[in-house]
C-alpha positions in Angstrom: -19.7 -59.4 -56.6 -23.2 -57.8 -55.7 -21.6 -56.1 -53.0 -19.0 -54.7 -54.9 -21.6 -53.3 -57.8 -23.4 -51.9 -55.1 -20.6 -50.4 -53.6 -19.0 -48.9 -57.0 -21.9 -46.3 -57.4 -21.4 -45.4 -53.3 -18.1 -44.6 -54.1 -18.9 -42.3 -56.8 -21.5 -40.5 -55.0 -19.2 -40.2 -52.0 -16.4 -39.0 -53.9 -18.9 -36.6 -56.3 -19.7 -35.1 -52.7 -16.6 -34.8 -51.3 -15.8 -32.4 -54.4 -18.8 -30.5 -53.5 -17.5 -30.2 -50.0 -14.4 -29.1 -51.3 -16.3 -26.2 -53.0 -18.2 -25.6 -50.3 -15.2 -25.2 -48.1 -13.8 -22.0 -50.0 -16.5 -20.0 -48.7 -15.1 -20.1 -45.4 -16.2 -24.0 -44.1 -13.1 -26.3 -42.2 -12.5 -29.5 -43.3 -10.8 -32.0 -41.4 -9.9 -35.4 -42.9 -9.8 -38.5 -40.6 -5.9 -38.9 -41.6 -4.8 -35.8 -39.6 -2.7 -37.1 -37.0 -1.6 -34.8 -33.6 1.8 -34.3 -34.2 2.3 -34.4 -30.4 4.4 -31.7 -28.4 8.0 -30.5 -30.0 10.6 -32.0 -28.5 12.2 -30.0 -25.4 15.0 -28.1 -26.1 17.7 -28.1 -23.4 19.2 -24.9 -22.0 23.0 -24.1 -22.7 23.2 -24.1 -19.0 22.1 -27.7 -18.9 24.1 -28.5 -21.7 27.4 -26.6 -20.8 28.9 -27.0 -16.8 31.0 -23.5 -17.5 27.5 -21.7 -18.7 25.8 -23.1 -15.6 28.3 -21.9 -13.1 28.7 -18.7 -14.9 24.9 -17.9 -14.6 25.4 -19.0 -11.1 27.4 -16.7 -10.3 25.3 -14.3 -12.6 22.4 -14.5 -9.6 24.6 -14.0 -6.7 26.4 -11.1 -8.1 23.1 -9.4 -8.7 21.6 -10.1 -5.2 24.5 -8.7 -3.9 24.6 -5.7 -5.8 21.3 -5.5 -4.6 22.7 -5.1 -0.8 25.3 -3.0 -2.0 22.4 -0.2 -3.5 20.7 -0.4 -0.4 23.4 0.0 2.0 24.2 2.7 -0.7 21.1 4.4 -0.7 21.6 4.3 3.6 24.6 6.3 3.3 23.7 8.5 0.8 21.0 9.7 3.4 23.6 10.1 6.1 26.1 12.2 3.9 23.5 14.5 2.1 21.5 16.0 5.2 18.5 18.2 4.3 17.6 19.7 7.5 19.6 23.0 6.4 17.1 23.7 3.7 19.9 24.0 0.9 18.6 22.9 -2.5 21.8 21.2 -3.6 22.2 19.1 -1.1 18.2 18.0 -1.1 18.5 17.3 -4.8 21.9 15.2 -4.2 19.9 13.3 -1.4 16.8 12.5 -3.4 19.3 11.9 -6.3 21.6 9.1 -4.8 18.8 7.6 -2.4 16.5 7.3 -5.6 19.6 5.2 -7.1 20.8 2.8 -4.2 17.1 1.9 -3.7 16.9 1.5 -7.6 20.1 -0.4 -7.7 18.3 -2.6 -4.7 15.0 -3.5 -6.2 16.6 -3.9 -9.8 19.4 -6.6 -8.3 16.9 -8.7 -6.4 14.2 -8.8 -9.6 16.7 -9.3 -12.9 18.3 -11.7 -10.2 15.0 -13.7 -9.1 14.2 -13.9 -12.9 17.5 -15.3 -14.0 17.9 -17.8 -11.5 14.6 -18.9 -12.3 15.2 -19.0 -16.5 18.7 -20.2 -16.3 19.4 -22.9 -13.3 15.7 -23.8 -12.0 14.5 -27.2 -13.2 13.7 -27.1 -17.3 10.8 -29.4 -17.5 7.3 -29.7 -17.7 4.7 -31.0 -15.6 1.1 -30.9 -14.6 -0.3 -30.0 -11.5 -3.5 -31.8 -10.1 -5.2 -29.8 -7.5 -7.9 -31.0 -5.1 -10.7 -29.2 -3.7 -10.6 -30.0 -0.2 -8.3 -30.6 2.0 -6.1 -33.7 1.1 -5.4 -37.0 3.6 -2.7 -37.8 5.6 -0.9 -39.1 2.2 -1.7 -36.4 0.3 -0.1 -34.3 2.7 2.8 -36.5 2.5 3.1 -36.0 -0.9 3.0 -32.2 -0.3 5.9 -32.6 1.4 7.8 -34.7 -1.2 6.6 -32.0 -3.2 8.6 -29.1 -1.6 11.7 -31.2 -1.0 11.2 -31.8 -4.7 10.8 -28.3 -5.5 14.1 -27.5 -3.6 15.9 -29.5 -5.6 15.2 -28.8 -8.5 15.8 -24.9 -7.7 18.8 -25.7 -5.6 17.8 -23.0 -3.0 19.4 -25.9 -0.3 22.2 -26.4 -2.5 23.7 -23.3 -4.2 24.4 -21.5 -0.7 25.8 -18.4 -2.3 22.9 -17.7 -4.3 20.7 -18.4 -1.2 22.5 -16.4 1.5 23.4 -13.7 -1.2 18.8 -13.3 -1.7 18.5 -13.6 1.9 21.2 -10.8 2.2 19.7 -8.8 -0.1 15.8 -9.3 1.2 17.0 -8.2 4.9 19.0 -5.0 3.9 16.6 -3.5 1.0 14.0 -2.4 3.7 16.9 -0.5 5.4 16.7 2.7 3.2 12.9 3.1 3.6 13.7 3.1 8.1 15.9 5.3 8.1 13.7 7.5 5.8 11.3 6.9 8.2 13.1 8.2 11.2 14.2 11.0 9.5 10.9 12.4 8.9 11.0 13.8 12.6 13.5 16.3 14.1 16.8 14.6 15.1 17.2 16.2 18.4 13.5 16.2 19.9 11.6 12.9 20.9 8.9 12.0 18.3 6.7 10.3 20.7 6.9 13.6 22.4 6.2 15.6 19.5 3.8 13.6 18.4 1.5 13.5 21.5 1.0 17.3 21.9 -0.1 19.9 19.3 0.0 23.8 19.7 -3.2 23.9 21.4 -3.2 25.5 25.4 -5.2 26.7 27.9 -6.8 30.3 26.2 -5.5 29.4 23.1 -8.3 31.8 20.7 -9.7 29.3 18.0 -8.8 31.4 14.3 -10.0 30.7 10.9 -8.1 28.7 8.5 -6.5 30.4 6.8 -6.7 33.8 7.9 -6.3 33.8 11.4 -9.1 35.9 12.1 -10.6 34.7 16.2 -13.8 33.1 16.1 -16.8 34.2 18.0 -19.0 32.1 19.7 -21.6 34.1 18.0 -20.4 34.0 14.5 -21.4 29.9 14.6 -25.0 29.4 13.6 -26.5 26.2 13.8 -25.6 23.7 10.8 -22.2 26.3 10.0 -18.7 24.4 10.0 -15.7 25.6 9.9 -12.1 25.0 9.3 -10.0 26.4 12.5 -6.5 26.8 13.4 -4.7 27.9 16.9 -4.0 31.2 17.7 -0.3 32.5 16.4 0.4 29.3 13.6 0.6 31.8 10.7 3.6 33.2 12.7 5.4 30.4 13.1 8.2 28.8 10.9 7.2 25.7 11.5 4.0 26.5 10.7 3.2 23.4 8.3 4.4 21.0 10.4 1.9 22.4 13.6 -1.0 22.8 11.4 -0.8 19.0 10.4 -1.2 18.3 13.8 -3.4 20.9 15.5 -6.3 21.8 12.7 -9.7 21.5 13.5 -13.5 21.5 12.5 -15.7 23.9 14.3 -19.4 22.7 14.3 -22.7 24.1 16.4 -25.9 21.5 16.5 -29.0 21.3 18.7 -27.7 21.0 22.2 -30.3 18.7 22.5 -28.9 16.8 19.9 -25.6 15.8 21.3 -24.8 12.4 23.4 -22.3 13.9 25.7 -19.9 11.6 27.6 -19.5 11.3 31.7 -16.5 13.8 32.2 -17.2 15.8 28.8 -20.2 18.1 30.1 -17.5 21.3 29.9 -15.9 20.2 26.6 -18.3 22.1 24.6 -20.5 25.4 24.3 -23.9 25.5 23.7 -23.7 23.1 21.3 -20.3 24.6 19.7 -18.2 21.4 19.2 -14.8 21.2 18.0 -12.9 17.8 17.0 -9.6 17.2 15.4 -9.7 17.8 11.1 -6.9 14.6 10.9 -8.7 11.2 9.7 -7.5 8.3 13.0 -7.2 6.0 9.8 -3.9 7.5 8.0 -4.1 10.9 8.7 -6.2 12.7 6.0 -8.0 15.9 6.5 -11.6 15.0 7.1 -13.1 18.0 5.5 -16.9 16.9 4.4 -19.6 17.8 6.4 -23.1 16.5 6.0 -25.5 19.2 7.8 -28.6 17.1 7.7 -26.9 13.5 9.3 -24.3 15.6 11.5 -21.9 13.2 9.7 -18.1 13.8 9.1 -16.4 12.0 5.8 -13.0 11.6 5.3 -12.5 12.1 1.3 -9.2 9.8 1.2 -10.7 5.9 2.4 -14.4 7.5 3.3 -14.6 6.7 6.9 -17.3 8.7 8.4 -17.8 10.1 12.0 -20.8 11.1 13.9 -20.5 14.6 15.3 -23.9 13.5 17.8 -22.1 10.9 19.5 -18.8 12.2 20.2 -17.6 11.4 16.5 -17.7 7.9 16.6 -16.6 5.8 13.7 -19.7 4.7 12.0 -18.1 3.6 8.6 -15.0 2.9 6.9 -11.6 1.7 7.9 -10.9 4.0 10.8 -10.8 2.3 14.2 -10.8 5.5 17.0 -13.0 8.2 17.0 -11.7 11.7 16.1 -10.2 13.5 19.4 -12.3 16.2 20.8 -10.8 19.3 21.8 -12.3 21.2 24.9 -13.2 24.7 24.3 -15.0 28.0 26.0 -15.6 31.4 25.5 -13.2 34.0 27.1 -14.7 37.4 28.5 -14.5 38.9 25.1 -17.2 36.0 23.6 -14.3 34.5 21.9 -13.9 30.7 21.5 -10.6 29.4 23.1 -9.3 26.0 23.7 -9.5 25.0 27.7 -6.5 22.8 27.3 -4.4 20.6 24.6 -6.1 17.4 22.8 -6.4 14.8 25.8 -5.4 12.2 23.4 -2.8 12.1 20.0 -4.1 12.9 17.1 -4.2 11.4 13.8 -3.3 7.6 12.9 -2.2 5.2 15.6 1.2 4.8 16.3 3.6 3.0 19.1 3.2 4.9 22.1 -1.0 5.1 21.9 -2.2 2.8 25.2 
């Protein structure tokens, strides 16, 4: 009985204080009672494709019909290249090209994503799961269960078991880089080799070195130590293709200290009086490298900042390009004009196939 007396005016005080809590807990202070129970996860709610056979074969089919609509754009977008040719120039037929190519390629990427995201929502295993990773490398079991792991994993996606849906992705992942090849090869002139093309540039033996874009012939006089300019070959502005031969053949004219320069066994002749000249397109993806920094005699290519140094034959000293920029030999003729002894020994630009 003592213990409950005692206990009576406890009670009171607890439950006088719990009212104060209460009152407290308007101005903003949580509460929670020992009786709140975790009412757990809701229960899983089954798909109608797990619940219906018709529903699960219809989405089925669902995924392979898309993958193979994504074939069909990009054998679409193939042929629309082939029957809208834009060498002619005519405006029609370039904005039919770009028109149907930009749909079949569409058509491909949007068949092989809404079907990849379907198949995945719709007829991949519905359950949950946790995932416990390791750190390190796992044992000879763990590895072992890896492999349980995928076996699992193709189950429950039926990649081994719904062949159409499988050979219909692997259809449609083979044939939607088809449209961006032949793009590709159609970015040189049908009837000329573009290994051949690509090699050469319009530079020759007497070739005057002009101003860009003028076309006005350089002296060797007119370059003053620390000047750079931007050069073209004699005769581009007259040419149709002029574009096309400028991407290829423009250069930076540079004089330094003859002193200054580290000339290569063989390249003694390439220059004149410290009058240097080396290609204008970045070896890295063919940017014009057009920033020069008079003080370092460095060479910055503004599109992924790889830098050459003019002293040492424009070696790469930063950045992601791997070759140095071709030089291009040059003189003076009997007028004082700068002209090009011969052709760049070496392509220009990026690498491609035919580079030893």
């Amino acid at each position: 009985m003592a213990h409950d007396e005692v206990s009576g005016p406890h009670s009171a005080a607890s439950d006088s204080s719990a009212v104060e809590t209460s009152r407290g807990a308007s101005t903003g202070t949580a509460v929670i009672g020992s009786d709140v129970v975790n009412p757990g996860e809701p229960p899983h709610r089954k798909r109608v494709t797990d619940l219906d056979p018709k529903k699960n074969k219809h989405a089925e089919r669902t995924v392979y019909t898309l993958f193979y609509l994504s074939i069909a754009g990009s054998i679409f977008a193939v042929a629309s290249y082939m029957a809208f040719p834009i060498e002619d120039g005519d405006p029609a037929a370039l904005r039919l090209n770009t028109l149907f190519i930009g749909v079949g390629i569409a058509l491909a990427l949007f068949g092989i994503g809404l079907g990849a995201v379907h198949w995945g929502k719709a007829l991949m295993a519905d359950k949950e799961g946790i995932d416990l990773r390791h750190p390190v490398a796992g044992s000879a079991e763990t590895q072992a269960r890896a492999i349980e792991i995928f076996d699992e994993a193709d189950r429950e996606s039926g990649f081994g078991r719904r062949t159409l849906i499988r050979n219909s992705l692997i259809g449609a992942i083979i044939a939607f880089p088809l449209p961006g090849l032949v793009l590709f090869r159609g970015l040189g002139p049908q009837d000329q080799d573009p290994v051949e093309l690509l090699s050469h540039t319009m530079w020759k033996k007497g070739s005057r070195l002009t101003l860009d874009p003028s076309g006005t012939p350089v002296k060797a006089a007119d370059v003053t130590i620390g000047s750079v300019f931007h050069i073209i070959p004699e005769g581009l502005n007259e040419r149709e293709d002029r574009l096309e031969q400028k991407a290829k053949a423009a250069v930076l004219l540079m004089r330094l200290n003859p002193a200054d320069l580290n000339i290569s066994p063989g390249r003694e002749s390439w220059s004149y009086d410290g009058i240097v000249a080396y290609s204008k397109i970045c070896t890295h993806v063919g940017c014009p490298v057009a920033l020069y920094e008079q003080q370092t005699h460095h060479l910055l290519c503004p599109c992924h900042q790889s830098t050459f140094d003019v002293v040492n034959e424009c070696e790469v000293i930063f950045g992601p390009a791997k070759r140095p920029l071709p030089q291009l030999p040059i003189e003076v003729d009997s007028e004082g004009y700068l002209v090009a002894q011969s052709d760049f020994h070496e392509p220009v630009g990026p690498s491609f196939w035919e580079r030893p």
